[in-house]
PyMOL commands that place a pseudoatom at each C-alpha (Angstrom):
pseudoatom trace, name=CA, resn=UNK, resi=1, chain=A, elem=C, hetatm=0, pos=[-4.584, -5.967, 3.187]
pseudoatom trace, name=CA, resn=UNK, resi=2, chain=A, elem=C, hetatm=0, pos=[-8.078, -6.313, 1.845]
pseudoatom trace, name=CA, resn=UNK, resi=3, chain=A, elem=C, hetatm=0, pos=[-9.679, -3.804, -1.159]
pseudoatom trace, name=CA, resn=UNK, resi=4, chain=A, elem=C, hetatm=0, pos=[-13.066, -5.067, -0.704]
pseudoatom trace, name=CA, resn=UNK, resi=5, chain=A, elem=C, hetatm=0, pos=[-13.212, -2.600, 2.341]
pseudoatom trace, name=CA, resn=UNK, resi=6, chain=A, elem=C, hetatm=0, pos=[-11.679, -0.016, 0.216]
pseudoatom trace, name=CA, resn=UNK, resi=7, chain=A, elem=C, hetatm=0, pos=[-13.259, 2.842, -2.920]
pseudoatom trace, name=CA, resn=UNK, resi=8, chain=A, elem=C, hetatm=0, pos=[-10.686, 1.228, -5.449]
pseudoatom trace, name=CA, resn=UNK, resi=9, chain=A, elem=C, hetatm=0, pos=[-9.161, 4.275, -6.037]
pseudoatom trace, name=CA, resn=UNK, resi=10, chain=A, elem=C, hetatm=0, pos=[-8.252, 4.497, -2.052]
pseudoatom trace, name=CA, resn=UNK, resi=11, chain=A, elem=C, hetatm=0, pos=[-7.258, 0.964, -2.284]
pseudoatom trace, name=CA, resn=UNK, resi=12, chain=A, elem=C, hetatm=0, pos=[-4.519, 1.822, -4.708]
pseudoatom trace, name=CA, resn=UNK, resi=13, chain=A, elem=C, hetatm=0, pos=[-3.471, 4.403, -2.692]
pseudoatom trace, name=CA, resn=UNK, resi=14, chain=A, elem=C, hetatm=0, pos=[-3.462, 2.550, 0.369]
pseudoatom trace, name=CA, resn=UNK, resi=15, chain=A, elem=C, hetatm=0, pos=[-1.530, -0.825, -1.415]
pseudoatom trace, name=CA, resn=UNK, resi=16, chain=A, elem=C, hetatm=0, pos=[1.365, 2.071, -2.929]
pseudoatom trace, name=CA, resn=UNK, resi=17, chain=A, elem=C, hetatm=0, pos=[1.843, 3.860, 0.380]
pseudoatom trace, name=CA, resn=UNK, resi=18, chain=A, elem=C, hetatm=0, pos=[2.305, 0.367, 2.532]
pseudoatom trace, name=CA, resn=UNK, resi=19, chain=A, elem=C, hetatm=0, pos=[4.327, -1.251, -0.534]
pseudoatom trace, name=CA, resn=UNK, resi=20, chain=A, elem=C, hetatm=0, pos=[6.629, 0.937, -0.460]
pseudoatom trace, name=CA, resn=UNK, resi=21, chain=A, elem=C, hetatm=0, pos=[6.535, 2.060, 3.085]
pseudoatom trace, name=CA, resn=UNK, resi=22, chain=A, elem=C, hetatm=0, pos=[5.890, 6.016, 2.589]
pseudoatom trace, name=CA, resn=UNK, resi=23, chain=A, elem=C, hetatm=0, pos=[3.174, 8.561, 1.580]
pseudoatom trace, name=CA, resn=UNK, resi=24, chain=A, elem=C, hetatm=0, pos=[2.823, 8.352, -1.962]
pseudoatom trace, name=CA, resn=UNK, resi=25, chain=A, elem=C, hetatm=0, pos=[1.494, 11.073, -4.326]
pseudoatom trace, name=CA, resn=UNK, resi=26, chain=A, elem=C, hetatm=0, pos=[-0.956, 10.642, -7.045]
pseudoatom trace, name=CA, resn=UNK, resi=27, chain=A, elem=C, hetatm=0, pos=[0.794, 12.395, -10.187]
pseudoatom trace, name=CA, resn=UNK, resi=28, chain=A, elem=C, hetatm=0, pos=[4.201, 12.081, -8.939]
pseudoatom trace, name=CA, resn=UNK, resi=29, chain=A, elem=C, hetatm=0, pos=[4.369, 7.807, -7.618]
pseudoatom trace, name=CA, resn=UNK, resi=30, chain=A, elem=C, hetatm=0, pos=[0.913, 6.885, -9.650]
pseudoatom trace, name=CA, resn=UNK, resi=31, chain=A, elem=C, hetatm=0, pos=[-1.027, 8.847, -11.520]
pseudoatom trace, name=CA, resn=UNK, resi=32, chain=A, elem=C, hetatm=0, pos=[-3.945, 8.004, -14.004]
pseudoatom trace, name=CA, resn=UNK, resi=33, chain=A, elem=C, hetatm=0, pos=[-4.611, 8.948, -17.923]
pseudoatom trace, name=CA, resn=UNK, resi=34, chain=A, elem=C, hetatm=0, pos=[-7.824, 8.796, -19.495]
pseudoatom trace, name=CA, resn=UNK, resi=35, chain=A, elem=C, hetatm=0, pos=[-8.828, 10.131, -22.784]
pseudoatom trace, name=CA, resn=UNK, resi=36, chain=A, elem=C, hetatm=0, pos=[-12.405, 10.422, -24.540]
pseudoatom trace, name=CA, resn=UNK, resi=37, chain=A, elem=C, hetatm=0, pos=[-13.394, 8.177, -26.763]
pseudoatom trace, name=CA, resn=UNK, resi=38, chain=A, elem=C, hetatm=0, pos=[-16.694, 8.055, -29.250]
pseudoatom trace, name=CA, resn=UNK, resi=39, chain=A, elem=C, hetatm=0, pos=[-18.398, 5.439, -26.806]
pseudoatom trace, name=CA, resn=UNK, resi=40, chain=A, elem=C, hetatm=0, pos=[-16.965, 7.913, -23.301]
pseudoatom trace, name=CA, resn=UNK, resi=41, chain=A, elem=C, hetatm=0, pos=[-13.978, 7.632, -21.553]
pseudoatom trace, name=CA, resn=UNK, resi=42, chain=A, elem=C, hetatm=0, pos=[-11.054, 4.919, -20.943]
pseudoatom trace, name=CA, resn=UNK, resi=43, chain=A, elem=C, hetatm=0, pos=[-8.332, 5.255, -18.368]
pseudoatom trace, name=CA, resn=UNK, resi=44, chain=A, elem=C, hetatm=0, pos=[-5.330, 3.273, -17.061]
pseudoatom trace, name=CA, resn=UNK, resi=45, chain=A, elem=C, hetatm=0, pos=[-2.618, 3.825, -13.967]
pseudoatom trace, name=CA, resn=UNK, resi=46, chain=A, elem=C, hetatm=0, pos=[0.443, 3.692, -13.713]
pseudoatom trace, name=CA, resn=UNK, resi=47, chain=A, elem=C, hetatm=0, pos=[2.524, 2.763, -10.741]
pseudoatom trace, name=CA, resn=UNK, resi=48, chain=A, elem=C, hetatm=0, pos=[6.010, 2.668, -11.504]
pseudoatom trace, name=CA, resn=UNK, resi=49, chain=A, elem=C, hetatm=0, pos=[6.654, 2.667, -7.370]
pseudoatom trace, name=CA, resn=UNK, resi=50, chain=A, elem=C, hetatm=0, pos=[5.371, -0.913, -8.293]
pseudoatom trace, name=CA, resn=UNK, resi=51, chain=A, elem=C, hetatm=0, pos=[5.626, -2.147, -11.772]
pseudoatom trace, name=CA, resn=UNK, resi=52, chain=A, elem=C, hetatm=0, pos=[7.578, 0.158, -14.379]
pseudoatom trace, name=CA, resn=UNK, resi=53, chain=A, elem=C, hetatm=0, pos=[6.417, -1.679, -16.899]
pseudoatom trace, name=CA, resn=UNK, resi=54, chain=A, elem=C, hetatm=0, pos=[2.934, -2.263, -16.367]
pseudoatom trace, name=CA, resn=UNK, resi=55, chain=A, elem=C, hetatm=0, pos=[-0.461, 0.095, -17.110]
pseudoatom trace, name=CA, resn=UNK, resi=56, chain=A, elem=C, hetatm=0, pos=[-3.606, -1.086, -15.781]
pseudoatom trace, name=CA, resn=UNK, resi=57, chain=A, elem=C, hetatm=0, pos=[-6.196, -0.116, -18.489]
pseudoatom trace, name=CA, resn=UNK, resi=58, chain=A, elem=C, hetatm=0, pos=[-10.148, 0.225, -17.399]
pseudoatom trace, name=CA, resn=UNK, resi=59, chain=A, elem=C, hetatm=0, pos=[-13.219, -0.239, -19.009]
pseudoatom trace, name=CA, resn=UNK, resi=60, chain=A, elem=C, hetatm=0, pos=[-14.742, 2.494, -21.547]
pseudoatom trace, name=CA, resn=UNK, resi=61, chain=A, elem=C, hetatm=0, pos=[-17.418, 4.418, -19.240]
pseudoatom trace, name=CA, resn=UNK, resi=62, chain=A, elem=C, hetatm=0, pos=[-19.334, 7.946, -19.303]
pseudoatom trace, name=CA, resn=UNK, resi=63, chain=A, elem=C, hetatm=0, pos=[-16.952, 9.862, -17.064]
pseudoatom trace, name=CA, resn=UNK, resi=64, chain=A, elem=C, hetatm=0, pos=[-13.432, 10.291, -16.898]
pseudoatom trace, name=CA, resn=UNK, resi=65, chain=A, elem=C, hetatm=0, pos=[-13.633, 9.481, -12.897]
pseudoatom trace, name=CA, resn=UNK, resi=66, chain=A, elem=C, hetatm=0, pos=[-15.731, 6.403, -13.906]
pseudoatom trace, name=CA, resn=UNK, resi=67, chain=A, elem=C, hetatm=0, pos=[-13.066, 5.304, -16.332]
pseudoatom trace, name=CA, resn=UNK, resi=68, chain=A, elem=C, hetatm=0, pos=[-10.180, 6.146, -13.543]
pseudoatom trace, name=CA, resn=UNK, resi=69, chain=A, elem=C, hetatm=0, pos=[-12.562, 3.971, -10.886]
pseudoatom trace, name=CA, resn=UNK, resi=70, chain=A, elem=C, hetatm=0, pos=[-12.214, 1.494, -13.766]
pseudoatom trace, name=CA, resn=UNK, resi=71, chain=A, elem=C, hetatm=0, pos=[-8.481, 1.450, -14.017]
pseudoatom trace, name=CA, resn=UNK, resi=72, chain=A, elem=C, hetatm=0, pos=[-8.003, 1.292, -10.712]
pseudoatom trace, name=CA, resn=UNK, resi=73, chain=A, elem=C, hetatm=0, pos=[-10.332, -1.964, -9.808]
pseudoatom trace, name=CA, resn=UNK, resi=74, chain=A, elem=C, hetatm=0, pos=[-8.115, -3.848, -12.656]
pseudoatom trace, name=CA, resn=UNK, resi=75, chain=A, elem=C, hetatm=0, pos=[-5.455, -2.764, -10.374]
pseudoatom trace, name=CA, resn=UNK, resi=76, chain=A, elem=C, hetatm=0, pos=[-6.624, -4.659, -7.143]
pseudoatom trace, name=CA, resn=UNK, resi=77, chain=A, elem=C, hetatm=0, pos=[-7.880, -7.634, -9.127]
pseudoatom trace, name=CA, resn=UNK, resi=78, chain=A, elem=C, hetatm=0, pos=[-4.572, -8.095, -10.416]
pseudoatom trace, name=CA, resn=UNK, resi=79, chain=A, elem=C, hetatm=0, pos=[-2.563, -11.195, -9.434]
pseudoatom trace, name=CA, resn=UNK, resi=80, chain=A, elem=C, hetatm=0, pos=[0.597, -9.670, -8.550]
pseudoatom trace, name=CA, resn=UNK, resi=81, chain=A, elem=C, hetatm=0, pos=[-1.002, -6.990, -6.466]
pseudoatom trace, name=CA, resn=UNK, resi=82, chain=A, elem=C, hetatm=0, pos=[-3.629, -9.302, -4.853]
pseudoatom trace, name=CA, resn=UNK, resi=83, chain=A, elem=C, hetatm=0, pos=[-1.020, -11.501, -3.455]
pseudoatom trace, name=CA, resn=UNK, resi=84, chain=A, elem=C, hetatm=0, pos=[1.353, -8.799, -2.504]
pseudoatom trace, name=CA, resn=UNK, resi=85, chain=A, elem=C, hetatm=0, pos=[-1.382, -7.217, -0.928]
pseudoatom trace, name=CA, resn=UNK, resi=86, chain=A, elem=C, hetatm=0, pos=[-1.626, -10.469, 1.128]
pseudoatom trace, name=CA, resn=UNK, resi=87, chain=A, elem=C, hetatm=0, pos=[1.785, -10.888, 2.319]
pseudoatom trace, name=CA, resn=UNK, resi=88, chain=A, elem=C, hetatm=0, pos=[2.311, -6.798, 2.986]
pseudoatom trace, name=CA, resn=UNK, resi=89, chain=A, elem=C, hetatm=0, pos=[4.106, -6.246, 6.788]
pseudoatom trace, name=CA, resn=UNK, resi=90, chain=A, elem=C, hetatm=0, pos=[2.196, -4.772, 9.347]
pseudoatom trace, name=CA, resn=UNK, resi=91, chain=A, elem=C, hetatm=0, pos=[2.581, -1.087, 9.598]
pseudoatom trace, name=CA, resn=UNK, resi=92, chain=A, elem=C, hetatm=0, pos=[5.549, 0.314, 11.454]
pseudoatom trace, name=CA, resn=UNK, resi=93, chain=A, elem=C, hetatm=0, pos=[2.306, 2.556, 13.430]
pseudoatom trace, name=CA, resn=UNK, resi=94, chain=A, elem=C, hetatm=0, pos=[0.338, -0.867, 14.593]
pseudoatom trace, name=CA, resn=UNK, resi=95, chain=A, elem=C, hetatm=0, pos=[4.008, -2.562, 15.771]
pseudoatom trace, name=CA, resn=UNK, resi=96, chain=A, elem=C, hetatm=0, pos=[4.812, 0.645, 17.531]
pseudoatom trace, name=CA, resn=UNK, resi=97, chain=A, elem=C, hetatm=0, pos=[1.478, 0.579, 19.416]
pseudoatom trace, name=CA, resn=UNK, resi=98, chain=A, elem=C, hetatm=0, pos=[2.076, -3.314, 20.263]
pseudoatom trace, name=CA, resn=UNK, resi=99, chain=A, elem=C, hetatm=0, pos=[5.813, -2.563, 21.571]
pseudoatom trace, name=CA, resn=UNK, resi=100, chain=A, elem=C, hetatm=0, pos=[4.529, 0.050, 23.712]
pseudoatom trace, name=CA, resn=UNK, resi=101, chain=A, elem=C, hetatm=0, pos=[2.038, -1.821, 24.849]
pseudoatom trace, name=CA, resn=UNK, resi=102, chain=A, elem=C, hetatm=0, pos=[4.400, -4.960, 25.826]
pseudoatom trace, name=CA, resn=UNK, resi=103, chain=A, elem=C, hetatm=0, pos=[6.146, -2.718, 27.516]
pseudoatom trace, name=CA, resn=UNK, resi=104, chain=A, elem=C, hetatm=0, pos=[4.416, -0.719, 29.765]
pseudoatom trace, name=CA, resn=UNK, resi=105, chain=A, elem=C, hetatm=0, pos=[2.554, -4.325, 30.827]
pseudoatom trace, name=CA, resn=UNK, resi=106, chain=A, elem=C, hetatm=0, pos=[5.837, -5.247, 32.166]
pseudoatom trace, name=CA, resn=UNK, resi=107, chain=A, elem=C, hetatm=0, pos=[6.116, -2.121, 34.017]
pseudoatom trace, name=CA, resn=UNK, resi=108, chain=A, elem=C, hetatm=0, pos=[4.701, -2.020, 37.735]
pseudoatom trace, name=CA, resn=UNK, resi=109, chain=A, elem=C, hetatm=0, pos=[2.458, 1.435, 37.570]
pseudoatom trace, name=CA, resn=UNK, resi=110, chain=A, elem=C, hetatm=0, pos=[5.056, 3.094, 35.283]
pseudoatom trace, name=CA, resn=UNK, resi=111, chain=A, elem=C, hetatm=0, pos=[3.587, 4.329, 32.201]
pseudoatom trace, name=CA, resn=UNK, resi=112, chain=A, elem=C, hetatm=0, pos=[6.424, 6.119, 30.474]
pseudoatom trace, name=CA, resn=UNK, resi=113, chain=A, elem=C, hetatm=0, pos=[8.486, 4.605, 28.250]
pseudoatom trace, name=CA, resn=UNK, resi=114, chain=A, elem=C, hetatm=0, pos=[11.986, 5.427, 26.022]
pseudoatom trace, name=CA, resn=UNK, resi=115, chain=A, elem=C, hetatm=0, pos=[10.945, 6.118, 22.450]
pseudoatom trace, name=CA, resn=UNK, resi=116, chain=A, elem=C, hetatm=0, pos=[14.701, 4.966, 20.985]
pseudoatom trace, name=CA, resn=UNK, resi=117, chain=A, elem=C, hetatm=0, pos=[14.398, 1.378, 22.136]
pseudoatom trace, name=CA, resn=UNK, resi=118, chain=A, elem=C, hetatm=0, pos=[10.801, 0.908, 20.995]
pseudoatom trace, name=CA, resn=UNK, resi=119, chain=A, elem=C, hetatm=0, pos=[11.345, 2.240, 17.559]
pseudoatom trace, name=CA, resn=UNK, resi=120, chain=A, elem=C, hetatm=0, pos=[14.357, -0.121, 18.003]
pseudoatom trace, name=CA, resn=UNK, resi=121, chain=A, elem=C, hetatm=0, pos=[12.456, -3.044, 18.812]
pseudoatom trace, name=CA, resn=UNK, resi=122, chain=A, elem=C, hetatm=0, pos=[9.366, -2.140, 16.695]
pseudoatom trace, name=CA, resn=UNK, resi=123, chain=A, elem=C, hetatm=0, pos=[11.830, -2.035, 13.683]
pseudoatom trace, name=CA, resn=UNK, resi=124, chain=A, elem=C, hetatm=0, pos=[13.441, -5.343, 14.505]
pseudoatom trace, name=CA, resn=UNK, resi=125, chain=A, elem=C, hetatm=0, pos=[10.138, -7.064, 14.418]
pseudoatom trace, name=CA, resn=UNK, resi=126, chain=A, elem=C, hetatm=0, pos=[9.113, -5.267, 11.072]
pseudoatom trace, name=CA, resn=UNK, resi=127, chain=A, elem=C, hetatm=0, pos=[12.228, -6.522, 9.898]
pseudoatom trace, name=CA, resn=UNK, resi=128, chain=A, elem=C, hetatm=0, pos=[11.798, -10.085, 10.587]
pseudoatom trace, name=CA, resn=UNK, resi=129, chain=A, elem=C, hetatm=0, pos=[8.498, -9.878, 8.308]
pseudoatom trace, name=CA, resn=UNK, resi=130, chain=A, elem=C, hetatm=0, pos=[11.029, -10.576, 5.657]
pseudoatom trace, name=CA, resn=UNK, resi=131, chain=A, elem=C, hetatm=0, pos=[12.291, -13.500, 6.649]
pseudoatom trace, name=CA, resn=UNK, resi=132, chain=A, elem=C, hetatm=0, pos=[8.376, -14.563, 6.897]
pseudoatom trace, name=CA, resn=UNK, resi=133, chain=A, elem=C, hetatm=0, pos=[7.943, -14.333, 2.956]
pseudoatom trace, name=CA, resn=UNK, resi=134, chain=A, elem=C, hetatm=0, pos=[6.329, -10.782, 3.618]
pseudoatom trace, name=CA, resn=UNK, resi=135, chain=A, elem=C, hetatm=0, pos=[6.980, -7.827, 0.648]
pseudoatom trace, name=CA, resn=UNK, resi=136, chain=A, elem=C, hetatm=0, pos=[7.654, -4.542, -0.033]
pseudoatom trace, name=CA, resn=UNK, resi=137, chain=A, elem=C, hetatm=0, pos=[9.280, -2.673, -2.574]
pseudoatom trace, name=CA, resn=UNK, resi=138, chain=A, elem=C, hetatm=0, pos=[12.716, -2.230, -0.326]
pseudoatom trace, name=CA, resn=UNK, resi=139, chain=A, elem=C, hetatm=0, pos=[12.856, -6.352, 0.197]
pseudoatom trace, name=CA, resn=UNK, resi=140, chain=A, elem=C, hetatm=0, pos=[11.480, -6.802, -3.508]
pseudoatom trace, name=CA, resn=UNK, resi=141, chain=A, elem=C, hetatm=0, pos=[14.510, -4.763, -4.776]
pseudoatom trace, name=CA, resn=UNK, resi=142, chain=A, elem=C, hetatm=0, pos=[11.906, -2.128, -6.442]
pseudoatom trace, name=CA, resn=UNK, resi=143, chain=A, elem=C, hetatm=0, pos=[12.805, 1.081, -3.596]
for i in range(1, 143): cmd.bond("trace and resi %d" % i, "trace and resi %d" % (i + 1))
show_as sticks, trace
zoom trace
């Protein structure tokens, strides 16, 4: 997963939902605190679905988004979340898609397939991610 190609804020979204492998809330699995200051506003998030111990502070700036956009870019600079970002399993949709595709190439002008032995299959290769030195909270021990 790259966050250049992502509004930072989106980018932590996107990093929590395929960390830990389901739709994630902001305000119940992240959420983000800013406060005013004399010089504007600072924020910082916190993801316990990833770190319960970490807050990612921002930069003071003139709006409370701003300062939230802030806190969230020193979330997907961050080491730890850069390289887990890097080593994240492909999504259970996009191995789905490929298993369904494999299969209906080996099929002779038969389109339909069984959905129980392509989840099957499609899980089985998600699966082996692990083995691959892939992450995510369940294989991490954070679910």
């Amino acid at each position: 997963m790259k966050f250049q190609k992502l509004d930072p804020k989106a980018g932590v979204h996107t990093f929590l939902a395929r960390y830990t492998g389901r739709d994630v809330k902001n305000g119940d699995d992240y959420w983000y605190v800013a406060g005013k200051r004399d010089s504007g506003f600072l924020a910082y998030l916190e993801a316990p679905c990833w770190s319960t111990k970490a807050r990612y502070f921002g930069s003071v700036c003139p709006s409370e988004k701003e300062a939230e956009v802030s806190a969230a870019k020193k979330f997907t600079s961050d080491e730890q979340v850069v390289l887990a970002a890097k080593k994240l399993p492909p999504t259970m949709t996009s191995l789905m898609g490929l298993v369904k595709k494999h299969a209906q190439s080996g099929k002779k002008g038969r389109t339909t397939t069984s959905f129980a032995p392509l989840k099957e299959e499609a899980a089985q290769r998600y699966n082996s991610y692990q083995d691959r030195g892939f992450r995510n909270s369940l294989w991490d021990g954070a679910a």
